[in-house]
C-alpha positions as CSV (number, residue, x, y, z in Angstrom):
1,X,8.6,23.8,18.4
2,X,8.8,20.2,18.9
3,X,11.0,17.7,16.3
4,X,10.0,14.2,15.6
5,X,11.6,11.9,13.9
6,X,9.2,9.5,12.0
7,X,10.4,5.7,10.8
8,X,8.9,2.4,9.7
9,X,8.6,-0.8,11.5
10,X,7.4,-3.6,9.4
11,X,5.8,-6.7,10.4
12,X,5.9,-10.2,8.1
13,X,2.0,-11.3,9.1
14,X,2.4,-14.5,6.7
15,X,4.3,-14.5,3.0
16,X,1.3,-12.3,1.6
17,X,0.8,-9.7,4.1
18,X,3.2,-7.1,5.8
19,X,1.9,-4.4,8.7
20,X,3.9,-1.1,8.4
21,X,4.1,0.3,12.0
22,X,4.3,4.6,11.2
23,X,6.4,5.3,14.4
24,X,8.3,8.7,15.9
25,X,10.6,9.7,18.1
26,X,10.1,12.9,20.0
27,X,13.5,14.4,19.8
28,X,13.4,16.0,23.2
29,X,11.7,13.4,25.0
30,X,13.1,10.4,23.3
31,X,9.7,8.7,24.2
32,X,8.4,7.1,21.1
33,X,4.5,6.8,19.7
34,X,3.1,4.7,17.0
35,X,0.8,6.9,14.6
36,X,-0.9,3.6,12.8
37,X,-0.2,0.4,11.5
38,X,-0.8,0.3,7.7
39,X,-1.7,-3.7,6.4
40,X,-0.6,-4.2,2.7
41,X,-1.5,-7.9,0.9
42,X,-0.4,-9.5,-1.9
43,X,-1.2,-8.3,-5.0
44,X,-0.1,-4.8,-3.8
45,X,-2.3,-2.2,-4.7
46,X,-0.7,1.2,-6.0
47,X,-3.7,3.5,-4.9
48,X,-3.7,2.1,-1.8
49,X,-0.4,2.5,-1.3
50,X,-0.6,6.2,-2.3
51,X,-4.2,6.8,0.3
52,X,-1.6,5.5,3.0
53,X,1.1,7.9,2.3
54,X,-1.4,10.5,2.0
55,X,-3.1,9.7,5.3
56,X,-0.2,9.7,7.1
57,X,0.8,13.3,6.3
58,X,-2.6,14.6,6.5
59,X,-2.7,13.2,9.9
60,X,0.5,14.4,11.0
61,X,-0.5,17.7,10.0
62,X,-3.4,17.4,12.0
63,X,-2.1,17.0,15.2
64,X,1.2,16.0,16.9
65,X,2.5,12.1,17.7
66,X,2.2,13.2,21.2
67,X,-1.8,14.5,21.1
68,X,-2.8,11.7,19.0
69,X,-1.1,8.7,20.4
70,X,0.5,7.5,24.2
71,X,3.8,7.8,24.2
72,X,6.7,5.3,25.7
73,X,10.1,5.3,26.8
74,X,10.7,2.1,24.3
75,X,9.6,1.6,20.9
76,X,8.7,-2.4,21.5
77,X,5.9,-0.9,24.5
78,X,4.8,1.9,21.7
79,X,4.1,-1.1,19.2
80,X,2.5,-3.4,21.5
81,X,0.4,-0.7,23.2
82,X,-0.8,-0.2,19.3
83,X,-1.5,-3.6,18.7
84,X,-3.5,-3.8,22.0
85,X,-5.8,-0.8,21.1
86,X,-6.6,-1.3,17.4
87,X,-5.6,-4.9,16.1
88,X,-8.8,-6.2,16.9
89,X,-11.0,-2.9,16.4
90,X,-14.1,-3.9,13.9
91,X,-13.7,-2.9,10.5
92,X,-10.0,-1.8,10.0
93,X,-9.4,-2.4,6.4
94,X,-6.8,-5.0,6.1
């Protein structure tokens, strides 16, 4: 069975808006994979917050890092390939 580590990356946007980057780290491949990028803004909103969270697991459960995302040998090329294939996908809620 395969063992992932899973960590943040967050992103300043501008002083109202933060991206959290929802990254692992396969542990015997130490190749890393972004799951999604997560866009909070000012006034924070508590139920969103708590969707996102949720999401993530439910997602995770779903399927592994490695099935539902490429994976990379660095975690800079995991994030940019992210960015390239969904920051400017129509109708991502922001």
């Amino acid at each position: 069975m395969t063992m992932y580590e899973a960590f943040d990356i967050w992103k300043r946007v501008s002083d109202k808006q933060l991206i959290r980057y929802r990254c692992f780290r396969n542990l015997e491949t130490n190749r890393y994979a972004v799951q999604s990028s997560d866009w909070y803004s000012l006034p924070i909103d508590s139920k969103r917050v708590t969707f996102l969270e949720r999401q993530f697991l439910e997602v995770l459960a779903e399927s592994s890092p490695d099935e539902r995302a490429a994976t990379f040998e660095s975690l800079n090329d995991a994030i940019v390939a992210h960015e390239r294939k969904f920051d400017d996908h129509p109708g991502l809620i922001r």
